[in-house]
mmJSON file of the N, C-alpha and C atoms, coordinates in Angstrom:
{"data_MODEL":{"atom_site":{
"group_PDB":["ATOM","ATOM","ATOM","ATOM","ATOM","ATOM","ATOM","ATOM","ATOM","ATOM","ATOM","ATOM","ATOM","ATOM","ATOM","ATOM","ATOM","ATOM","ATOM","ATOM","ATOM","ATOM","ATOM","ATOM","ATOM","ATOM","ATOM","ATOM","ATOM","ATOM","ATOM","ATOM","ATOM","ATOM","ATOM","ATOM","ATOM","ATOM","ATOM","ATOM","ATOM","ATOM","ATOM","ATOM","ATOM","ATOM","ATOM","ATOM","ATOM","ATOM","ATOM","ATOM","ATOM","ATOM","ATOM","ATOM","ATOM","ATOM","ATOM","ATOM","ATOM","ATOM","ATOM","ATOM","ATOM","ATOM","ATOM","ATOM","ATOM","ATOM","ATOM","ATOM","ATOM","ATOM","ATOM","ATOM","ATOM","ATOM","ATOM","ATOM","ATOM","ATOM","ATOM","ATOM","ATOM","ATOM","ATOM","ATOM","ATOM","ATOM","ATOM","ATOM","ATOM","ATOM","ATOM","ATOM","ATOM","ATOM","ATOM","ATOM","ATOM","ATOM","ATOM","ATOM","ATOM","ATOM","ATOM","ATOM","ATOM","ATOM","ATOM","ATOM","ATOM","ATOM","ATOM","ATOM","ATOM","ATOM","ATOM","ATOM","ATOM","ATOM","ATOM","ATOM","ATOM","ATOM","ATOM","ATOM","ATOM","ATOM","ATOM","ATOM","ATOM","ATOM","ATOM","ATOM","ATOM","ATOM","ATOM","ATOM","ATOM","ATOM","ATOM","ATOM","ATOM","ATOM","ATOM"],
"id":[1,2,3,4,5,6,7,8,9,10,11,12,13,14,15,16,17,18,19,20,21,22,23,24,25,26,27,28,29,30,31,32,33,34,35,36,37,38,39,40,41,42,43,44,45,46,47,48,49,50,51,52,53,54,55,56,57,58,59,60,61,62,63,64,65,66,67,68,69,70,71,72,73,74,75,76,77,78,79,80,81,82,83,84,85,86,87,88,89,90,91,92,93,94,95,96,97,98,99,100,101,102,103,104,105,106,107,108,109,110,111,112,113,114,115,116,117,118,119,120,121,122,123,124,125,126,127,128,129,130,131,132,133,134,135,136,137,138,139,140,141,142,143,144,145,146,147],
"type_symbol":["N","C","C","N","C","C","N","C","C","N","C","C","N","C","C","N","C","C","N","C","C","N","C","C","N","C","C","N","C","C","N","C","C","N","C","C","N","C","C","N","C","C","N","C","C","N","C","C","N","C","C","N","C","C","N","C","C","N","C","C","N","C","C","N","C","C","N","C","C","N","C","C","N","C","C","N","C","C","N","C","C","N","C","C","N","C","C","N","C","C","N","C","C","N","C","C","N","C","C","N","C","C","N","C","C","N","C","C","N","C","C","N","C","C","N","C","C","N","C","C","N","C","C","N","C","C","N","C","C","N","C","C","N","C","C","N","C","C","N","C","C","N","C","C","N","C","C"],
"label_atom_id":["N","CA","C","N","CA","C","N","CA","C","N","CA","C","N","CA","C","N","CA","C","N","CA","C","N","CA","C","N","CA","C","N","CA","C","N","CA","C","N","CA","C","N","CA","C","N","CA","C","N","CA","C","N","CA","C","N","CA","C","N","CA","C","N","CA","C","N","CA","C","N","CA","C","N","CA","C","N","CA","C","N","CA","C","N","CA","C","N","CA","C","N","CA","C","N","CA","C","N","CA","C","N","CA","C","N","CA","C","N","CA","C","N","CA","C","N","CA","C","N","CA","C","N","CA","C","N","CA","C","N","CA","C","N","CA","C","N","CA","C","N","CA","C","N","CA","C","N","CA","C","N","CA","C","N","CA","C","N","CA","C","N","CA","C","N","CA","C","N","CA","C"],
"label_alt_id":[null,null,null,null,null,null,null,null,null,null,null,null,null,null,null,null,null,null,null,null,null,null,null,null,null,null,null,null,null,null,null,null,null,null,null,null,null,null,null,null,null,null,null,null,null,null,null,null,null,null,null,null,null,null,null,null,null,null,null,null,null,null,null,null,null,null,null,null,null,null,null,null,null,null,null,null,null,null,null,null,null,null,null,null,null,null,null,null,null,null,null,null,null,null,null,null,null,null,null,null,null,null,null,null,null,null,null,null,null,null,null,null,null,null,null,null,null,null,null,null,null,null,null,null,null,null,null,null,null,null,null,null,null,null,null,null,null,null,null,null,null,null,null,null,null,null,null],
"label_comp_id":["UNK","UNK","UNK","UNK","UNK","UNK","UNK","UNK","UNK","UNK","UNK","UNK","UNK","UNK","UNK","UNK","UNK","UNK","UNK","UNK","UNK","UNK","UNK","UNK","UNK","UNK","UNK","UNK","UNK","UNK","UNK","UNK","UNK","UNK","UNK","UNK","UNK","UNK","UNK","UNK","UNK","UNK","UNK","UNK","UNK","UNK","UNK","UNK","UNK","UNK","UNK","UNK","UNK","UNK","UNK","UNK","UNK","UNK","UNK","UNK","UNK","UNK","UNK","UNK","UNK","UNK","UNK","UNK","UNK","UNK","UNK","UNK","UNK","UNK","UNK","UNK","UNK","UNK","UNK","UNK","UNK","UNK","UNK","UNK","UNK","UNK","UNK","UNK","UNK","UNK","UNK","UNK","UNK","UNK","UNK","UNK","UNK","UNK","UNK","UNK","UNK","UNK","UNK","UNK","UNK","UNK","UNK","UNK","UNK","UNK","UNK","UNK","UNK","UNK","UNK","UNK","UNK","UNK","UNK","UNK","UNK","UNK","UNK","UNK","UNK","UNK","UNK","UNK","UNK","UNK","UNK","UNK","UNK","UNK","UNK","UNK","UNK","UNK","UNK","UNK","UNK","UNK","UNK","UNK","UNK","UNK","UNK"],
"label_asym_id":["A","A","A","A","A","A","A","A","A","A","A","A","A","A","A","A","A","A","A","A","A","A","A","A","A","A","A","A","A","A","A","A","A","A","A","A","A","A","A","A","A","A","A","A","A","A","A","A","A","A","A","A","A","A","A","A","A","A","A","A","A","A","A","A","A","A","A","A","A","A","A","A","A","A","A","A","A","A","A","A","A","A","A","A","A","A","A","A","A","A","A","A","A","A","A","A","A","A","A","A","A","A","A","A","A","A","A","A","A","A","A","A","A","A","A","A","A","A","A","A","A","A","A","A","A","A","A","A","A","A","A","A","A","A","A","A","A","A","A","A","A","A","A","A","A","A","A"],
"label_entity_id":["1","1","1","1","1","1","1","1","1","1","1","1","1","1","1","1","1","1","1","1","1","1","1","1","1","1","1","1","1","1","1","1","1","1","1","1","1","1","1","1","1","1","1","1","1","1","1","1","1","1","1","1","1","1","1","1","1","1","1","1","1","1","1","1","1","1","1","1","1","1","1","1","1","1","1","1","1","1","1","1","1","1","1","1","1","1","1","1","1","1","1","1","1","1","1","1","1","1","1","1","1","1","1","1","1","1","1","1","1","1","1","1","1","1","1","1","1","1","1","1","1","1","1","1","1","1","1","1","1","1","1","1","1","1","1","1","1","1","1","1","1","1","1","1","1","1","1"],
"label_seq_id":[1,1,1,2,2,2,3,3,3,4,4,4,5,5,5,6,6,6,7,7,7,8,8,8,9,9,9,10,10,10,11,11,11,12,12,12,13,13,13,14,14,14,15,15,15,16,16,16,17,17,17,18,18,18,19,19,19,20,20,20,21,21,21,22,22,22,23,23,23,24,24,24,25,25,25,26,26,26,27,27,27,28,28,28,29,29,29,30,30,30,31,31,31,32,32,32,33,33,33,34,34,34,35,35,35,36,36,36,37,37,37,38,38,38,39,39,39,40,40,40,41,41,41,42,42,42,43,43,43,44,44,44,45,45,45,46,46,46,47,47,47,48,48,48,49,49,49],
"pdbx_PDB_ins_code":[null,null,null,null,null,null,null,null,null,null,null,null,null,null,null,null,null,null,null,null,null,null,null,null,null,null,null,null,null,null,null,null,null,null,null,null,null,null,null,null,null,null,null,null,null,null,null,null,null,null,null,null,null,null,null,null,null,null,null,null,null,null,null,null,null,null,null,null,null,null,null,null,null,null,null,null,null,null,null,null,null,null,null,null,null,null,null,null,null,null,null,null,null,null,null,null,null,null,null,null,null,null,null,null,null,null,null,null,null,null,null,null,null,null,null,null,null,null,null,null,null,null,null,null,null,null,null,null,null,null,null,null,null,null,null,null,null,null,null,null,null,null,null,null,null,null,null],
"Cartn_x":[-96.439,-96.26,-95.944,-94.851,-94.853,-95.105,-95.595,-96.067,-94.68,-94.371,-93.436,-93.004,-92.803,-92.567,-90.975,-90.837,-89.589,-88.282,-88.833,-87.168,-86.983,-88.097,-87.946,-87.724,-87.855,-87.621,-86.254,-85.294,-84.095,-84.495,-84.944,-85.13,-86.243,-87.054,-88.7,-87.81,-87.248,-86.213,-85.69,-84.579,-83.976,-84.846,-85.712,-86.751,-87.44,-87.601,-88.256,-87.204,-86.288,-85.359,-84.931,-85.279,-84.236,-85.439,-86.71,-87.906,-88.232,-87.942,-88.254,-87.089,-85.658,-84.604,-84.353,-85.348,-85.945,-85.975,-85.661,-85.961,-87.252,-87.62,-88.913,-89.484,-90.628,-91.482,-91.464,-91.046,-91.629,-92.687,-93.94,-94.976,-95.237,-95.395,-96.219,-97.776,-97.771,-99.145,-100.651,-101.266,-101.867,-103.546,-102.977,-104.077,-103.17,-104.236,-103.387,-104.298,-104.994,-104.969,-103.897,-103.082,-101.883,-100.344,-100.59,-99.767,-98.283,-97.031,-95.683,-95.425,-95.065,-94.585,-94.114,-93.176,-91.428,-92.575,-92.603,-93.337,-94.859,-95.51,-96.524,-97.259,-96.335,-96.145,-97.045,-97.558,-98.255,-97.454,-97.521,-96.847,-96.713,-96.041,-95.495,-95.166,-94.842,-94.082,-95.267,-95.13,-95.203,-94.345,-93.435,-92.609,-93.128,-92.79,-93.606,-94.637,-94.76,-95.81,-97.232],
"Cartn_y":[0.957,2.181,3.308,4.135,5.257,6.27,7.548,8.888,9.553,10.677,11.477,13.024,13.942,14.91,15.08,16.429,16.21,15.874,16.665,16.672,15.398,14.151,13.155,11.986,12.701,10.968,10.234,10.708,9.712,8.439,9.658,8.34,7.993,8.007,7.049,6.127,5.968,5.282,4.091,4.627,3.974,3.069,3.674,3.013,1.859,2.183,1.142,-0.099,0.502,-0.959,-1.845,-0.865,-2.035,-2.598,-2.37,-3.103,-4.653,-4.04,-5.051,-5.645,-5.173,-5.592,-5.415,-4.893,-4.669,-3.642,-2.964,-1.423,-1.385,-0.045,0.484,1.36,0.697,1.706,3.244,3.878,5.426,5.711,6.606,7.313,8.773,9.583,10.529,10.641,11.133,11.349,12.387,11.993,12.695,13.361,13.417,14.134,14.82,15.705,16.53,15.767,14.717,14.176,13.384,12.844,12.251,12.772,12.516,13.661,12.601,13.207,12.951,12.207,10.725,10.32,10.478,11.391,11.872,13.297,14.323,15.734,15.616,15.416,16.064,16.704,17.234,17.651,17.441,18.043,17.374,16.098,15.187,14.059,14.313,14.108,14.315,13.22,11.814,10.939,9.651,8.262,7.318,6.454,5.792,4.697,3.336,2.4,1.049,0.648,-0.616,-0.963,-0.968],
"Cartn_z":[-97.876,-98.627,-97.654,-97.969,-97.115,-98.141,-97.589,-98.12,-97.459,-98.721,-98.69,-99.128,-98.331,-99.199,-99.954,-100.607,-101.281,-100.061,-99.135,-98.598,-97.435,-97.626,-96.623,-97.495,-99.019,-99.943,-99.722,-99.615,-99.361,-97.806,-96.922,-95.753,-95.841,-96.565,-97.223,-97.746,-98.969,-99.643,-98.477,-97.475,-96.862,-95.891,-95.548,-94.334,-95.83,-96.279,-97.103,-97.284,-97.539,-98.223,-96.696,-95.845,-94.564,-93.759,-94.222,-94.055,-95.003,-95.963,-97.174,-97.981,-98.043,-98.052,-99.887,-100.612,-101.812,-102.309,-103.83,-104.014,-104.311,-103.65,-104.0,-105.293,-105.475,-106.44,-106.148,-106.813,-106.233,-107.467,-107.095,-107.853,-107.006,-108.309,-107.304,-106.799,-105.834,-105.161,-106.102,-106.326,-107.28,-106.202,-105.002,-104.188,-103.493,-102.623,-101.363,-100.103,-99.938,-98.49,-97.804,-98.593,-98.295,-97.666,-96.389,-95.655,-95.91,-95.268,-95.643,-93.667,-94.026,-93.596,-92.162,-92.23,-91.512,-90.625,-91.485,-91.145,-90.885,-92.093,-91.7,-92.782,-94.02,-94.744,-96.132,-96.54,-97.844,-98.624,-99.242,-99.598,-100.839,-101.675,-102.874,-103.226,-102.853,-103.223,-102.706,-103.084,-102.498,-102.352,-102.11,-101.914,-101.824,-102.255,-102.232,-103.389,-102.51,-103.987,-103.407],
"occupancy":[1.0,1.0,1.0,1.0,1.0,1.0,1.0,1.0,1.0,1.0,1.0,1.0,1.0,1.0,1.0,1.0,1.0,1.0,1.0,1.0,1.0,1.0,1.0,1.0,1.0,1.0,1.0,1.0,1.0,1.0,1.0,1.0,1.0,1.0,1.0,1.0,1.0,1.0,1.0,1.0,1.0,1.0,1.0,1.0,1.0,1.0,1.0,1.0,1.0,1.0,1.0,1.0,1.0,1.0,1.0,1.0,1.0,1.0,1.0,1.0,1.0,1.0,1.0,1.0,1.0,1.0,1.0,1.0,1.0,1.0,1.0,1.0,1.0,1.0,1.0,1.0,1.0,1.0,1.0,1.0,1.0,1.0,1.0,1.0,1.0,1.0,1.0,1.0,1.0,1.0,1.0,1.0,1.0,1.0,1.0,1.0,1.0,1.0,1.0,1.0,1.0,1.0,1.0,1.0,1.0,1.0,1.0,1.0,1.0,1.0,1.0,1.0,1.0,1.0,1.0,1.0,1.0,1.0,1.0,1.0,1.0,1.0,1.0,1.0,1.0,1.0,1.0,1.0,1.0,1.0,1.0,1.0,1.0,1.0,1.0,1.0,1.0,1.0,1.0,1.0,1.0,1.0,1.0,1.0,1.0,1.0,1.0],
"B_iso_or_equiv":[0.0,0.0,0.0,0.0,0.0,0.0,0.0,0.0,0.0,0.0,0.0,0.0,0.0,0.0,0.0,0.0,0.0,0.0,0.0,0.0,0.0,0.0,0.0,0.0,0.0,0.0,0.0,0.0,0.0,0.0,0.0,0.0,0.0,0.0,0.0,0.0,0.0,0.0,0.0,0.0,0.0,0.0,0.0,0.0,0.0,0.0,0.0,0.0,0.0,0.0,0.0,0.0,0.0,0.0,0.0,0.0,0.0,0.0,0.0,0.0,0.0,0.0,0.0,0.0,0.0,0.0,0.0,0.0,0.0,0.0,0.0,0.0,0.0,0.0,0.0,0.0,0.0,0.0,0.0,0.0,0.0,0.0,0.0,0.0,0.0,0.0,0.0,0.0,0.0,0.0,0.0,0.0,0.0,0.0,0.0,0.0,0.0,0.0,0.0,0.0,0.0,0.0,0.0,0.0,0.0,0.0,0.0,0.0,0.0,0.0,0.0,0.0,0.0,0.0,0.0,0.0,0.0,0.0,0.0,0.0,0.0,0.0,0.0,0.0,0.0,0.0,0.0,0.0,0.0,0.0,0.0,0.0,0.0,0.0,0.0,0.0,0.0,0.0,0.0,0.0,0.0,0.0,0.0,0.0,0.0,0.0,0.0],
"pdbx_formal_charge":[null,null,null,null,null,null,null,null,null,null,null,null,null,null,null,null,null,null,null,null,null,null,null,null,null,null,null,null,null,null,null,null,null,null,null,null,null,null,null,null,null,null,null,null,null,null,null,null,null,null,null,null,null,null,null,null,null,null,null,null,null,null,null,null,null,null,null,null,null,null,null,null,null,null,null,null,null,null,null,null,null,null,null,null,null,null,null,null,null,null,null,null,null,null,null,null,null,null,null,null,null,null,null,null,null,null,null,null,null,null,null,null,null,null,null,null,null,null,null,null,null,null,null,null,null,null,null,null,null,null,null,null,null,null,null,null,null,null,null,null,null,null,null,null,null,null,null],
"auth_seq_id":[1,1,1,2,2,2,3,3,3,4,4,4,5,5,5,6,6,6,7,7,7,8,8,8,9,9,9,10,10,10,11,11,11,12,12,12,13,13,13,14,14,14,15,15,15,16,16,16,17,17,17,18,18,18,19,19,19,20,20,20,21,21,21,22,22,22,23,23,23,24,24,24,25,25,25,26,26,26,27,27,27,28,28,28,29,29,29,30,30,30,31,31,31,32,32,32,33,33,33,34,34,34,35,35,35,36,36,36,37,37,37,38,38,38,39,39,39,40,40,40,41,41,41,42,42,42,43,43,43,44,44,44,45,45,45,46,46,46,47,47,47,48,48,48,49,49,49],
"auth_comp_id":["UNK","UNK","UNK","UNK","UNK","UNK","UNK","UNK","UNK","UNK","UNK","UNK","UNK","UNK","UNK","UNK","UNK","UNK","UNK","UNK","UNK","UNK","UNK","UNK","UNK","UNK","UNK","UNK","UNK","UNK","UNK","UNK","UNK","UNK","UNK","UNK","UNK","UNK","UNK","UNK","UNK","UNK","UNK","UNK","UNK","UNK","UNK","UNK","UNK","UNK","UNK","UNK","UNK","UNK","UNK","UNK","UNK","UNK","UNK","UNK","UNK","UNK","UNK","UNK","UNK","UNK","UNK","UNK","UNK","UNK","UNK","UNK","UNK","UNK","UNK","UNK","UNK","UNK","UNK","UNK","UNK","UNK","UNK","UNK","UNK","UNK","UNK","UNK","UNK","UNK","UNK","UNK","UNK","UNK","UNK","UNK","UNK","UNK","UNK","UNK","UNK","UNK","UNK","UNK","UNK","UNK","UNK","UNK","UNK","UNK","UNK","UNK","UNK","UNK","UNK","UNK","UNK","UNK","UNK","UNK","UNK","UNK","UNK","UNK","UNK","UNK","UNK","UNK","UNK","UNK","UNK","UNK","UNK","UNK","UNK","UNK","UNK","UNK","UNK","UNK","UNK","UNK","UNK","UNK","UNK","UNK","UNK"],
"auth_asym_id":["A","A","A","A","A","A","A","A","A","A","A","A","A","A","A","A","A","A","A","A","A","A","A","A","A","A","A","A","A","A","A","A","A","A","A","A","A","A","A","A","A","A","A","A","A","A","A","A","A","A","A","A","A","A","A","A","A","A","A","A","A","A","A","A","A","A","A","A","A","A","A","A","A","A","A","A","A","A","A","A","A","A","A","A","A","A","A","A","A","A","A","A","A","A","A","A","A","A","A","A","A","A","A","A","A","A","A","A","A","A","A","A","A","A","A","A","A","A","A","A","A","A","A","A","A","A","A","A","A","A","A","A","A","A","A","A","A","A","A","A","A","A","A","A","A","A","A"],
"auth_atom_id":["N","CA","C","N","CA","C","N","CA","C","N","CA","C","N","CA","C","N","CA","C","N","CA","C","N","CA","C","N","CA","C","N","CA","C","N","CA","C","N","CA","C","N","CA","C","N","CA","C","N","CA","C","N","CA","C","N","CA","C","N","CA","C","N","CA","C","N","CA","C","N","CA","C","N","CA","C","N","CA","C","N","CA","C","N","CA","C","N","CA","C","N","CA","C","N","CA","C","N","CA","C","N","CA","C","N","CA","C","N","CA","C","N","CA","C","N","CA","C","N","CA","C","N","CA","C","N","CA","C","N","CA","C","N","CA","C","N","CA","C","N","CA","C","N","CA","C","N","CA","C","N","CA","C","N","CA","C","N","CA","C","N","CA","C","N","CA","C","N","CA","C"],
"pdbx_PDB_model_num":[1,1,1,1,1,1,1,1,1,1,1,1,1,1,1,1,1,1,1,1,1,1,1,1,1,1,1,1,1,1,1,1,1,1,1,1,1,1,1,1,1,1,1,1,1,1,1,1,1,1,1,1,1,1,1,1,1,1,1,1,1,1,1,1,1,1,1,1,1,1,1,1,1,1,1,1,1,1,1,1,1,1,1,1,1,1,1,1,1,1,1,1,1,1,1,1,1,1,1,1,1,1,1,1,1,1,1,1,1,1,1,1,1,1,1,1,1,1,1,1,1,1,1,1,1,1,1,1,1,1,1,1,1,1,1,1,1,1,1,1,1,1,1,1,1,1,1]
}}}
């Protein structure tokens, strides 16, 4: 699973599929401990299952 904010979801997306070769689940994050991936960033997104 990667954590994501808005402006890192395309390469959450991409890093996911060329890991797993598969499309990913996206959900949103329904806390604020879940930092973003890429930044740092509060996460907004999850990618994966």
């Amino acid at each position: 699973m990667i954590f994501t904010c808005e402006e890192h979801i395309d390469a959450a997306i991409d890093e996911y599929v060329d890991e797993t070769e598969r499309a990913p689940d996206l959900a949103p994050v329904d806390n604020d401990e879940n930092r973003c991936w890429f930044c740092g960033k509060r996460a907004i997104y999850v990618v994966g299952s």
